[in-house]
C-alpha positions in Angstrom: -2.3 -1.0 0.9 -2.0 -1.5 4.4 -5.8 -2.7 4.2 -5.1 -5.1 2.0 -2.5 -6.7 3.9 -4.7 -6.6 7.2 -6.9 -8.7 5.2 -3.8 -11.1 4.0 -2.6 -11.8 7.4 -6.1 -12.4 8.3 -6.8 -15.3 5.9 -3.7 -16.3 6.3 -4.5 -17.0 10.2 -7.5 -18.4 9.1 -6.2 -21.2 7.0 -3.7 -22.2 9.9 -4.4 -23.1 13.0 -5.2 -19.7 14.8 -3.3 -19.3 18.4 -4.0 -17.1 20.8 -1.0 -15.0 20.4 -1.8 -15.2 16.3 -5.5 -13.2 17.3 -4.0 -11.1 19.6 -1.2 -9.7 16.9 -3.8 -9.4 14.1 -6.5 -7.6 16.5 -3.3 -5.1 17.8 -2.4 -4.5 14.5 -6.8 -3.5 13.5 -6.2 -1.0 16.4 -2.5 0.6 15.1 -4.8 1.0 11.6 -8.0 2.0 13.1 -5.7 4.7 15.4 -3.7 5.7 12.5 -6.5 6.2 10.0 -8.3 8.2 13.0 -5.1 10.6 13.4 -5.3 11.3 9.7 -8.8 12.9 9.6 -8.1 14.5 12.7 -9.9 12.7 15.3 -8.9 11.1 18.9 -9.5 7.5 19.8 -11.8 8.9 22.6 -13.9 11.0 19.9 -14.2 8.2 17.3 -16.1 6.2 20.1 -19.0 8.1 20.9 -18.9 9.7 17.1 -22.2 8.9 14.6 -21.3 8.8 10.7 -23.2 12.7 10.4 -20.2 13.6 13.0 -17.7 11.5 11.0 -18.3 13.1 7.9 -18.3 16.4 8.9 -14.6 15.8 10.5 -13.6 14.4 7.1 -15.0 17.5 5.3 -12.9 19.7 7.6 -9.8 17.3 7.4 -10.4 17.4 3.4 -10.5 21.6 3.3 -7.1 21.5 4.8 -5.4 19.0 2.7 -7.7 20.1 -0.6 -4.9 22.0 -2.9 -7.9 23.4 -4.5 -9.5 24.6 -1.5 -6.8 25.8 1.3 -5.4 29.4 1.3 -2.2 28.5 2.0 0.1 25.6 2.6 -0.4 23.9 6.1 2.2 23.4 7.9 3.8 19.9 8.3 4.7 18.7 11.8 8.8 18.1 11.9 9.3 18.2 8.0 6.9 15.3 7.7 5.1 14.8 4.4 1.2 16.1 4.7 -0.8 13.2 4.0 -3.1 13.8 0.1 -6.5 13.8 -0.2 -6.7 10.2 -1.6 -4.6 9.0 1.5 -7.4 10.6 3.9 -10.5 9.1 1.9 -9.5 5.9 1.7 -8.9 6.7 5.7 -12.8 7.9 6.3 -14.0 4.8 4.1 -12.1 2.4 6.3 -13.5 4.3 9.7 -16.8 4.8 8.1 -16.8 0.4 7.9 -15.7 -0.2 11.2 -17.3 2.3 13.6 
């Protein structure tokens, strides 16, 4: 997934001859990721950087009751018809977090 290609263009860089401008893409693009796997479970930039892995986990359980088909009461409501992310989508999210903060 988008992971996986991260890690692509990272080897990629690697093997050439890195620039400047080549490691300052690939780090922007680890923050767009970071930021948007961070927005899925529900958590600010700001949070995430003063957040343990006990606080972490307990905004991934929350994040997980919502989305959980199983466990929800009802249907959340998706911002401006957008598709609600599945729970597979927002654990392989908290993994990636979990490895980098």
């Amino acid at each position: 997934t988008l992971l996986a290609v991260l890690n692509l263009l990272t080897l990629l860089t690697l093997l050439t001859q890195p620039t400047l401008q080549t490691l300052h893409t690939l780090s922007t693009l680890r923050a767009l990721l970071l930021a948007a796997d961070l927005e899925l479970l529900g958590v600010t930039v700001d949070e995430a950087v003063e957040m343990d892995e006990k606080s972490l986990r307990r905004a991934f359980r929350d994040r997980s009751r919502v989305l959980h088909p199983d466990v929800r009461d009802q249907q959340p409501a998706a911002e401006a018809g957008e598709a609600l992310p599945s729970v597979y989508e927002l654990n392989a999210a908290f993994e990636v977090v979990k490895k980098l903060l």
